[in-house]
C-alpha angles and dihedrals in degrees: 000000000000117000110259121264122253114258118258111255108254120253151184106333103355088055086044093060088040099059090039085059090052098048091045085047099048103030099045105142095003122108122231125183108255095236088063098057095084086047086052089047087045092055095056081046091062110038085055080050090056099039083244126130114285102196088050082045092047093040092047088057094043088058096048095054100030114118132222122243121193086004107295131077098227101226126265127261103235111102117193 
């Protein structure tokens, strides 16, 4: 049995409706300024670049531009 192949980096669309996923996935009823959205998608650009984890890259970034209404950011999702 030969070992499994690393999977191929993301790009271009393909990265685009992963990182969507994420977001919809980890900022479900959490509100998040309209001009941040492109950070948070920039975020989950860099870490593929980097080989790194995009959803805790993507999470990392929802957590620093979520805002707090009535007074408390409810967590994020992604569990490490």
């Amino acid at each position: 049995m030969s070992a499994a192949k690393p999977a191929k980096p993301l790009k271009g669309k393909k990265l685009d409706a992963e990182i969507s996923r994420l977001y919809g996935k980890n900022c479900a009823g959490r509100m998040v300024d309209i001009f941040d959205i492109s950070k948070i998608f920039a975020a989950g650009e860099r870490a593929a670049a980097a080989g790194e984890s995009i959803e805790a890259a993507v999470c990392a970034a929802i957590e620093t531009y979520a805002v707090a209404v009535g007074g408390a950011v409810p967590p994020c999702r992604f569990i490490t």
